[in-house]
C-alpha positions, 0 to 999 in steps of 0.5 A: 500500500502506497500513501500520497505523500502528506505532511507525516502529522496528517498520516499519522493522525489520520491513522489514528482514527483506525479502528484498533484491529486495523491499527494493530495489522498496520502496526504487524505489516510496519513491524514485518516490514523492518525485520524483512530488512534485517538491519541492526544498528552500526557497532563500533570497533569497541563495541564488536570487542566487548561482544567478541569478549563476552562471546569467549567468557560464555564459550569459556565457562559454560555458564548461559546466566539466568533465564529472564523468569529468574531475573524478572523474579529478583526484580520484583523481590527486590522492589 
C-alpha cells in the first residue's frame, strides 16, 4: 500500500482514527516490514570487542546466566 505523500502529522493522525484491529495489522505489516530488512544498528570497533569478549567468557565457562523468569523474579523481590 502506497500513501500520497502528506505532511507525516496528517498520516499519522489520520491513522489514528483506525479502528484498533486495523491499527494493530498496520502496526504487524510496519513491524514485518523492518525485520524483512534485517538491519541492526552500526557497532563500533569497541563495541564488536566487548561482544567478541563476552562471546569467549560464555564459550569459556559454560555458564548461559539466568533465564529472564529468574531475573524478572529478583526484580520484583527486590522492589
Amino acid at each position: 500500500m502506497v500513501f500520497p505523500a502528506l505532511p507525516a502529522r496528517r498520516v499519522v493522525n489520520g491513522l489514528l482514527t483506525l479502528p484498533l484491529a486495523q491499527r494493530l495489522e498496520l502496526v504487524q505489516t510496519l513491524w514485518d516490514s523492518i525485520a524483512a530488512e534485517q538491519i541492526g544498528p552500526e557497532l563500533t570497533e569497541a563495541d564488536r570487542q566487548v561482544i567478541d569478549q563476552r562471546l569467549e567468557m560464555f564459550l569459556e565457562s559454560g555458564d548461559p546466566g539466568l533465564d529472564a523468569d529468574a531475573v524478572l523474579d529478583a526484580l520484583e523481590q527486590s522492589l
